[in-house]
C-alpha positions as CSV (number, residue, x, y, z in Angstrom):
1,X,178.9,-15.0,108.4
2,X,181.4,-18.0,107.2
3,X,183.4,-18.9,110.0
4,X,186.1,-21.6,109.0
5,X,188.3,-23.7,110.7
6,X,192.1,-23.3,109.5
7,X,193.2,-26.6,107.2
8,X,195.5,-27.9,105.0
9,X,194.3,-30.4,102.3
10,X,197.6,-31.9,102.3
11,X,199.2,-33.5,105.2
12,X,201.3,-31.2,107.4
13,X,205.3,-31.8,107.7
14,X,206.3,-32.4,111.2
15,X,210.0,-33.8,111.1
16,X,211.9,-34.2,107.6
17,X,213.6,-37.9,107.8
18,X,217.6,-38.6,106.9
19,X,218.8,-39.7,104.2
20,X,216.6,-37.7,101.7
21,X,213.9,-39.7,100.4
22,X,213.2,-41.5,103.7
23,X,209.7,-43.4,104.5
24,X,207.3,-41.1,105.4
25,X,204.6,-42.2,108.5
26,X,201.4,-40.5,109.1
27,X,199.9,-39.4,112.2
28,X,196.0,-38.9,112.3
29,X,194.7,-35.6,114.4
30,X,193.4,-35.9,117.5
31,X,189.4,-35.1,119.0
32,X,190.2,-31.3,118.7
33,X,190.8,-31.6,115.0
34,X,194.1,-30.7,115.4
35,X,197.8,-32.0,114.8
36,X,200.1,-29.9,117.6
37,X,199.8,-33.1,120.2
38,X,202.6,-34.7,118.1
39,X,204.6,-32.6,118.0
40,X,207.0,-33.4,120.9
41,X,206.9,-37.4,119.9
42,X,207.7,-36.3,116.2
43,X,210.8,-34.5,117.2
44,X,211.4,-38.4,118.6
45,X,210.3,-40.5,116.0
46,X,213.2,-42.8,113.9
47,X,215.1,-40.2,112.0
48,X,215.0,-42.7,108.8
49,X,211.0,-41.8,108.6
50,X,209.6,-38.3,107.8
51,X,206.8,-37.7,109.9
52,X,203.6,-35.8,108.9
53,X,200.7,-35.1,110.7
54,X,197.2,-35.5,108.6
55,X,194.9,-32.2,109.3
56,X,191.2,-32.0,109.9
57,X,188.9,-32.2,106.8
58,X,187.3,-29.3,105.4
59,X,184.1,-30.2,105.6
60,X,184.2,-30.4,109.6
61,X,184.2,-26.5,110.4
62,X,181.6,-24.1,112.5
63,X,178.7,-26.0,112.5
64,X,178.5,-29.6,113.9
65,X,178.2,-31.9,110.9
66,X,177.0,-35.9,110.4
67,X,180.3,-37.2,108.7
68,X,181.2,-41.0,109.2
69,X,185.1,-41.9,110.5
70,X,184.4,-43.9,106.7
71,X,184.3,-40.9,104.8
72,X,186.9,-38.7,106.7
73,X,188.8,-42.0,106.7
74,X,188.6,-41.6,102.7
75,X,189.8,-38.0,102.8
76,X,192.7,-38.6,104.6
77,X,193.8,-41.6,102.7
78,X,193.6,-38.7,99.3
79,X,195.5,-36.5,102.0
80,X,198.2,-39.2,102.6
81,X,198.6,-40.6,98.8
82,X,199.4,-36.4,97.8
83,X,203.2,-37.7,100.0
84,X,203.0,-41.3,99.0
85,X,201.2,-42.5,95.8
86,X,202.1,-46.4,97.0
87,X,202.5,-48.2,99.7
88,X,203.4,-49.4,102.1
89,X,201.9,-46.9,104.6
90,X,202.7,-46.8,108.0
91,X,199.5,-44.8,110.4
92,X,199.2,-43.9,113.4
93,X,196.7,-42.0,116.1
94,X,195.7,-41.1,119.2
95,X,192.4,-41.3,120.5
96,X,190.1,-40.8,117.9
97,X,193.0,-40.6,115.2
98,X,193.7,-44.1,116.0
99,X,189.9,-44.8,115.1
100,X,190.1,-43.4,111.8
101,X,193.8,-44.5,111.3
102,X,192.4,-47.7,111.8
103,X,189.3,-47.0,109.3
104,X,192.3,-45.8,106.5
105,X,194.2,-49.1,107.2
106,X,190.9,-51.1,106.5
107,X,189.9,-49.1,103.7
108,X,193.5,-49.3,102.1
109,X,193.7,-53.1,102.0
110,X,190.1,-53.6,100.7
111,X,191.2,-52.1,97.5
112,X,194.9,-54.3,97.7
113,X,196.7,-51.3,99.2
114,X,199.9,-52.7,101.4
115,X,199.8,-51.4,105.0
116,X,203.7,-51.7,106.5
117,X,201.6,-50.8,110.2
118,X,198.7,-49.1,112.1
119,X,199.1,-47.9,115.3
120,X,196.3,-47.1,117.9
121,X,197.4,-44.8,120.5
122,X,194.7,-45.5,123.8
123,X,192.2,-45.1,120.7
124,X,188.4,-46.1,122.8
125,X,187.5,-49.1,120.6
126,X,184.1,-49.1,118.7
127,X,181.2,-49.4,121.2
128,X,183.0,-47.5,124.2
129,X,180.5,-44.8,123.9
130,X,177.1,-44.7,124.8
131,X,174.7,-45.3,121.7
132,X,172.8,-41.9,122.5
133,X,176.0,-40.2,121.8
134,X,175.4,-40.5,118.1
135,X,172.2,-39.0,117.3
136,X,172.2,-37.1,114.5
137,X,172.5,-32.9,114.3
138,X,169.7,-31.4,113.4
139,X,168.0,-27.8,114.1
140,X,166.0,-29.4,116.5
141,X,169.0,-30.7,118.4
142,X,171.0,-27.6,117.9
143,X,168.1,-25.9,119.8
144,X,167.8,-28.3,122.2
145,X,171.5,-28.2,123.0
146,X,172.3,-23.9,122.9
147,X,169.0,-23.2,124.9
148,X,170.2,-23.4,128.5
149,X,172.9,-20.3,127.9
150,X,170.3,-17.9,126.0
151,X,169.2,-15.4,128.4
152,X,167.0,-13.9,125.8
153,X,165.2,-17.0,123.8
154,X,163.7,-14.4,121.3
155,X,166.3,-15.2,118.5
156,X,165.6,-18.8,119.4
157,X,162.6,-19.0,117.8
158,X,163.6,-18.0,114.6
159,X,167.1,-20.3,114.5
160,X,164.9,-23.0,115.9
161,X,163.1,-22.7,112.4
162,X,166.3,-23.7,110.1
163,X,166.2,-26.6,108.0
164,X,169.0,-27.9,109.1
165,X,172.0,-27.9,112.0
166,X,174.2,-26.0,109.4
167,X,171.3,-23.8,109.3
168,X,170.8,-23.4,112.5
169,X,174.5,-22.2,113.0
170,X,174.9,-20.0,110.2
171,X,171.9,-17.8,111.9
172,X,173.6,-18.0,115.3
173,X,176.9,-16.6,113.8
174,X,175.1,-13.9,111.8
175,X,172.6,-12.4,114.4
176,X,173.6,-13.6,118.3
177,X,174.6,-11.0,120.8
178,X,177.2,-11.7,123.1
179,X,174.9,-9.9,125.5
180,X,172.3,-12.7,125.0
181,X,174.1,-15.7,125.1
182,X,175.7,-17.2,129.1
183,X,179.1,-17.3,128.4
184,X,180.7,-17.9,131.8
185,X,177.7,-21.1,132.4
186,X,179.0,-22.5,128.9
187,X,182.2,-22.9,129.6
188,X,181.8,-24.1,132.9
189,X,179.5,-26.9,130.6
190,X,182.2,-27.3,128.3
191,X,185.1,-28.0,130.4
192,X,182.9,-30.4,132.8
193,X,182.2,-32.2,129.0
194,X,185.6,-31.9,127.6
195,X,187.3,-31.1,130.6
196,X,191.2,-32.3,129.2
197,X,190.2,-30.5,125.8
198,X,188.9,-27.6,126.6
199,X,190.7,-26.3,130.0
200,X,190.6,-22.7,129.2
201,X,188.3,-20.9,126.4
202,X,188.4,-17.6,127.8
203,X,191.0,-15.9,125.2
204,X,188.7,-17.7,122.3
205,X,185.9,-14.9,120.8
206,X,182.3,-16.5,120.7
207,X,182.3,-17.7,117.1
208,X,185.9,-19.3,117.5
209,X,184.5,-21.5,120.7
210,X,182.0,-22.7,119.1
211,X,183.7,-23.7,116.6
212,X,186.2,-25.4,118.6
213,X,183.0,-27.1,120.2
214,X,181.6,-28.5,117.5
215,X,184.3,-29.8,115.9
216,X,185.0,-32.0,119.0
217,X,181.1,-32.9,118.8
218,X,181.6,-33.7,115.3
219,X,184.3,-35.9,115.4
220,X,182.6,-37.7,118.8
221,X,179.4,-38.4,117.1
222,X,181.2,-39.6,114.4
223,X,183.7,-41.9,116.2
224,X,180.1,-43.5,118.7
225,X,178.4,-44.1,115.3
226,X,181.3,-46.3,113.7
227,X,181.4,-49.7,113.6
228,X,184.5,-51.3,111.3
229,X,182.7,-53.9,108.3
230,X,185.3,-56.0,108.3
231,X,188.9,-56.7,109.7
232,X,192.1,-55.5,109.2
233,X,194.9,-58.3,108.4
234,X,197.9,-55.8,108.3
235,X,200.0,-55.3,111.9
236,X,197.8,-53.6,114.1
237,X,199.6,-52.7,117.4
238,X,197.4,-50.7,120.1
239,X,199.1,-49.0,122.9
240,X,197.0,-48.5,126.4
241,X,197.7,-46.2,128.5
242,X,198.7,-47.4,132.1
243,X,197.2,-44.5,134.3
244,X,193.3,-44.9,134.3
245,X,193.4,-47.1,131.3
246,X,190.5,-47.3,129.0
247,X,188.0,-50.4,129.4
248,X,187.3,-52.9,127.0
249,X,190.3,-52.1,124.7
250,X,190.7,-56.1,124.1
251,X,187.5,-54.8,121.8
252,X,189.6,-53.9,119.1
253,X,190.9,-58.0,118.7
254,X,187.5,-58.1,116.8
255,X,188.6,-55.9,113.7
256,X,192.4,-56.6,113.8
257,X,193.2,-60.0,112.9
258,X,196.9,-59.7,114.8
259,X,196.7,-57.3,117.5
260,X,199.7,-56.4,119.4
261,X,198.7,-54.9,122.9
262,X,201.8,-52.6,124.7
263,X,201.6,-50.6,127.5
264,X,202.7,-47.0,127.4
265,X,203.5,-44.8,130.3
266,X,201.1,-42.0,130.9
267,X,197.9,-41.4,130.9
268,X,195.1,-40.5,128.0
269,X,196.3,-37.1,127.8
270,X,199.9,-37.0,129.2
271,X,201.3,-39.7,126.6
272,X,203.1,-37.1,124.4
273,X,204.5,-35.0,126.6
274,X,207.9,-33.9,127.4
275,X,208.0,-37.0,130.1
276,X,206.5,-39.4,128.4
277,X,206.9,-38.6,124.7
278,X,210.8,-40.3,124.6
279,X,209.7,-43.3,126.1
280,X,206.8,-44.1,123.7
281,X,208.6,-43.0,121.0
282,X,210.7,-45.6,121.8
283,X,208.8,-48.5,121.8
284,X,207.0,-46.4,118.7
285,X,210.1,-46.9,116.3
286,X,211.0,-50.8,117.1
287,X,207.9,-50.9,115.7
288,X,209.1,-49.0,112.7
289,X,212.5,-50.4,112.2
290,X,210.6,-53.8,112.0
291,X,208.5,-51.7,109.2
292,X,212.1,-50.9,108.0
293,X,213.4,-54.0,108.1
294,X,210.7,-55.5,106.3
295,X,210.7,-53.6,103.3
296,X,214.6,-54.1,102.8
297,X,214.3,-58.0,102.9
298,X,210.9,-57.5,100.2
């Protein structure tokens, strides 16, 4: 059975800019793989900038894979340059978008791209996570992990056999029985995990929540594994949320050589919506007009 996540491998138009032509600015999914969390800010964002939202990558799908933020970072960047062949390129994410936005920006200068800004939306900064967090998937962890909701282990033994975690998945989608497997004690699991993610699975089939699972333990392995090999010189500005802000954020001064700390309104996951979305799109576009304003006076 191939079960595949819905992409694009072009970035997705959220707003169209005025005049035609304008700058376009790039926001990096979010730790669901998905784009829709911009949506309300977009419809907010400087009208002089078309904004476009850059999709998960193909290779991150059903079963939970050992990608680096380096090489989705790389796939975006091919993702970005399909809209814009040249610089500058103006980035931005939350959470783990800002991560690999930040990746892209890094990536981008090393090979004398020009980066107009990168902005870090509450993005946990490398190291946040514990270090166990970022072992890698394997059959053996896959079996590890799925074992507490079998109520029949027989088809265990067999999946537990696979040479790999893609593997292991691939069997589970072809031969479990929804009779077999603990839904209700999974979810309850899931949303305890990935409680602001994942507050309601129940109108997802089996297949289609586990693959919503494993993408977000895909990108989270791959965001606790990364650590930045050099600095980014190019504006970096990072908002924090004010409501239960993140610790350690000052973390990121180590791999931005100018970082610009703001506040934003909100918390981690109420940043974008219809209260707070005007407000940080506000302090969002001075920092584009200064993007703006810099490329007029080149």
């Amino acid at each position: 059975m191939n079960i595949q996540y819905h992409y694009k491998k072009a970035a997705v138009l959220l707003k169209r800019g005025q005049p035609p032509g304008a700058s376009p600015m790039f926001f990096v999914h979010d730790g669901t793989g998905r784009i829709e969390g911009y949506f309300k800010v977009a419809e907010f964002v400087e009208r002089t900038f078309s904004v476009y939202g850059i999709t998960l990558d193909e290779r991150v799908g059903y079963a939970p894979q050992n990608i680096s933020i380096e090489e989705l970072a790389i796939s975006y960047i091919e993702q970005m340059k399909h809209i814009q062949p040249e610089g500058p390129y103006c980035i931005a994410g939350w959470s783990i978008g800002g991560t690999i936005a930040a990746e892209m920006a890094r990536i981008l200068e090393a090979h004398g791209e020009e980066v107009g800004c990168c902005v870090l939306v509450d993005a946990p900064p490398p190291g946040y996570y514990p270090p166990q967090d970022a072992q890698p998937f394997s059959a053996e962890s896959e079996t590890d992990y799925i074992r507490p909701f079998l109520r029949n282990e027989e088809p265990l033994k067999r999946w537990s056999r696979s040479r790999s975690a893609q593997a292991f998945w691939t069997a589970v989608a072809d031969t479990l029985q929804p009779p077999d497997f603990d839904r209700p004690s999974f979810l309850r699991y899931v949303r305890e995990e990935w409680a602001d993610i994942f507050p309601d699975g129940s109108g997802l089939s089996l297949n289609q929540l586990f693959c919503a699972v494993n993408i977000v333990r895909t990108l989270h392995r791959a965001r606790v594994a990364y650590v930045p090999r050099g600095s980014i010189d190019s504006p970096v500005h990072v908002f924090q949320a004010i409501e239960s802000p993140l610790e350690g954020m000052d973390i990121w001064g180590r791999y931005c050589a100018h970082p610009v700390y703001i506040p934003a309104e909100g918390s981690h996951y109420t940043l974008f919506d219809a209260e707070h979305a005007p407000v940080f799109a506000r302090q969002f576009n001075r920092i584009l007009k200064g993007v703006g304003a810099t490329k007029k006076s080149g």
